[in-house]
N, C-alpha and C positions, 0 to 999 in steps of 0.2 A: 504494500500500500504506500502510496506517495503522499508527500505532505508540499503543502506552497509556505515555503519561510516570509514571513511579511514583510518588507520593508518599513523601516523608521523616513516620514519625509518631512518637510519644512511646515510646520503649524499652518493652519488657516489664521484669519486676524480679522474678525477675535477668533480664537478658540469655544467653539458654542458650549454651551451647556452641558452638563457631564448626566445622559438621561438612563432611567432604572437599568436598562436593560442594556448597556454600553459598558465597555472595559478600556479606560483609557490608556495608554501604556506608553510614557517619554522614556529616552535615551539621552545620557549626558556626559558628556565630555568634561571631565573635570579636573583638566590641566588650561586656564582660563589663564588672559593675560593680568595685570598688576592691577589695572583699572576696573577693572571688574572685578578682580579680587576683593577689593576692597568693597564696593558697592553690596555685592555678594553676601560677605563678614555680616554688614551692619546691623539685619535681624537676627541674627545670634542671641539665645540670653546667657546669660555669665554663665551659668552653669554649661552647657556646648562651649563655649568658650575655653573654660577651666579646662574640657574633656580633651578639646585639640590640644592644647599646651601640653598635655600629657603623654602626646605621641611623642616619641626620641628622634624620629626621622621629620626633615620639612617636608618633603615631597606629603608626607602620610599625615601631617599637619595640612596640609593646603587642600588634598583633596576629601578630610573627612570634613574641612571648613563647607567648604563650597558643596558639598554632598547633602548639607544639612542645611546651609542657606537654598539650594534649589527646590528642596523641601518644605521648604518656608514660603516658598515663594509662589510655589505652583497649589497648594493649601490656600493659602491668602485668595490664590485667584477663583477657586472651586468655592470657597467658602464664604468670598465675596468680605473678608475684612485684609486689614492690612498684614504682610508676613510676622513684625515682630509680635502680634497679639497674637498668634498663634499657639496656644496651649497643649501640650502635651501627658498623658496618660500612661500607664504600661500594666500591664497585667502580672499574673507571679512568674512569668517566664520569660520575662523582657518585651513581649508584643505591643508594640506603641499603637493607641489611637488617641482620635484629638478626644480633650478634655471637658469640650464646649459642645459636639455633636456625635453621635453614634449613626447617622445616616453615611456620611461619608467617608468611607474603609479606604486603608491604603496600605504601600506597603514599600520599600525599598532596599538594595542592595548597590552597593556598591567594590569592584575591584578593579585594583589596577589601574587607577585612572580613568574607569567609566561607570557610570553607575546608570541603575532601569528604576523607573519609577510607575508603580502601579496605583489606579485610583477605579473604586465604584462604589455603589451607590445600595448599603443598606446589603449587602453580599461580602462574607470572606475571600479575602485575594494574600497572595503570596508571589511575589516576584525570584528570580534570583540570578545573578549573572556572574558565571568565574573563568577565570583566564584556561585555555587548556592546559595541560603539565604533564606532558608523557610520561614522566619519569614517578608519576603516582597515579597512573592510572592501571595499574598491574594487577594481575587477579587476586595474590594474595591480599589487595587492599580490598578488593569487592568482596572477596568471601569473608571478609570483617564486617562489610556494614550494608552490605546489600542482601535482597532477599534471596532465596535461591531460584525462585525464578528468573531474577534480572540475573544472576550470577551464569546459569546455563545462556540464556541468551545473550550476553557478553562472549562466551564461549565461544558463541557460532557467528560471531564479526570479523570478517579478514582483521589481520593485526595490523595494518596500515589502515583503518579505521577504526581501533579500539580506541585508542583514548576522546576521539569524538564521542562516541558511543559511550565510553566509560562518563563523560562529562555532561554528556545527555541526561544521564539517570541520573548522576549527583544536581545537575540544577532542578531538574524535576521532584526529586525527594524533597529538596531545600525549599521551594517554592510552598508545596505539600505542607511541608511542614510547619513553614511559616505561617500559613493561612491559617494555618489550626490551631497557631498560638501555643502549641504545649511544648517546643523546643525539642530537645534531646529525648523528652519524657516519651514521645510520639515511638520514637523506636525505626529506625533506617529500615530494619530488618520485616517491621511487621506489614508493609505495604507494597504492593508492585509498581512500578511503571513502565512505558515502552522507553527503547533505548537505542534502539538500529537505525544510522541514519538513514532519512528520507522515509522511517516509518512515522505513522501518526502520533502525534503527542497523546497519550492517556492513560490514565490510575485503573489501572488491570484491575485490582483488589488490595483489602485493606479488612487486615484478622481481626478487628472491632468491629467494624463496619460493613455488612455484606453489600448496603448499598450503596455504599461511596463512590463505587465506580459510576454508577446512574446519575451522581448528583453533580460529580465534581467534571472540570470542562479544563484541558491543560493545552498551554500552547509555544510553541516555538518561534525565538525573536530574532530576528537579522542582527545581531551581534556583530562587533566589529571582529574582523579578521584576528584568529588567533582566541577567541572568545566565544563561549556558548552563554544563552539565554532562556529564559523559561518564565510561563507566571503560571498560576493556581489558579481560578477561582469557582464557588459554590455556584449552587440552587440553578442548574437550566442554563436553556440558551443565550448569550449574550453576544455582541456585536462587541470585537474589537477594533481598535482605533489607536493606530502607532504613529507616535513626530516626535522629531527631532530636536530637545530643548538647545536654542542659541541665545547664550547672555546676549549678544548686539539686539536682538528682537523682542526680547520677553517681554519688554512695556509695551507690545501692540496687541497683548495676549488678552 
């Protein structure tokens, strides 16, 4: 079975309305010039603040800055207040939602200098996006934390497209999981999903849930080269919607 990988393109202006049954999904670049950098920082509250000063590295400073001002910013826009009033919540396993509304779910990830941002509307969503890394994408790591289902069919992937494949199912579990809020607690091991590139993105099953697979909808993102991407989200059919976040445009949003 073949899947169509979406493309990320350049926002409409405005950017309409985020509606029930839509899954919005930006892409961001978060190696920005100085100018922007700055602009970017200024919704920060101390506390984010405090958090980046705590990275060792600047590069790892600058893009969880800006990771978390894009966050702010595209919030502000969905939520119709300004970014720094932006309130944040988190559950007992670190799952952030705003503070102010439970209608609009979201979710993000960031590596490497890119990060995905997901947003909808009164539905759990899970994003996730990791750089590939051949050199841990080896079986012995799958039969650690993967089911055995995905474990055999890893197996049966030419080795010149395993670690795609291996990176398929880890952003897939991670998105999964993310949506679910329960972290680590959720269990790598106790859920399936597909994994073979050009197969369809989907949550096979899941040892809690017999009907998870019915409910949950997973999909595959145009990642930059050398990168895989994934989101989650619950309850039926939705309509996604992928662009491009550019600091020089975002006030036309």
């Amino acid at each position: 079975m073949s899947v169509t990988v979406v493309s990320f393109a350049s926002p409409p202006c405005p950017v309409r309305f985020l509606a029930v049954d839509e899954l919005h999904l930006w892409l961001a670049d978060l190696n920005v010039p100085d100018e922007q950098f700055a602009l970017i920082k200024q919704p920060l509250s101390a506390e984010e603040r405090e958090r980046a000063d705590r990275f060792r590295f600047e590069h790892d400073r600058r893009h969880y800055t800006v990771a978390r001002g894009v966050l702010r910013m595209l919030l502000g826009h969905y939520t119709n207040t300004s970014p720094e009033s932006v309130r944040f919540t988190y559950n007992a396993h670190g799952k952030p939602a705003l503070a102010d509304s439970q209608l609009c779910r979201f979710n993000v990830s960031h590596s490497h200098g890119w990060a995905i941002y997901g947003f909808a509307v009164d539905r759990e969503i899970g994003v996730d996006i990791e750089r590939i890394r051949p050199d841990l994408a080896g079986m012995d790591i799958a039969e650690r934390f993967f089911s055995p289902t995905e474990v055999a069919a890893l197996g049966r992937v030419p080795d010149a497209d395993r670690p795609k494949a291996f990176f398929n199912c880890w952003t897939r579990k991670e998105a999964f999981i993310k949506a679910k809020g329960l972290g680590v607690f959720l269990g790598l091991h106790t859920f399936a999903v597909t994994l073979a590139p050009g197969e369809k993105p989907a949550l096979l099953s899941h040892d809690a849930d017999p009907d998870a697979a019915e409910r949950w909808m997973m999909f595959e993102l145009q990642a930059p080269d050398g990168f895989v991407g994934a989101a989650a989200v619950e309850d039926g059919e939705i309509t996604p919607r992928y662009w491009k976040w550019d600091p020089g445009s975002f006030q036309k949003l």
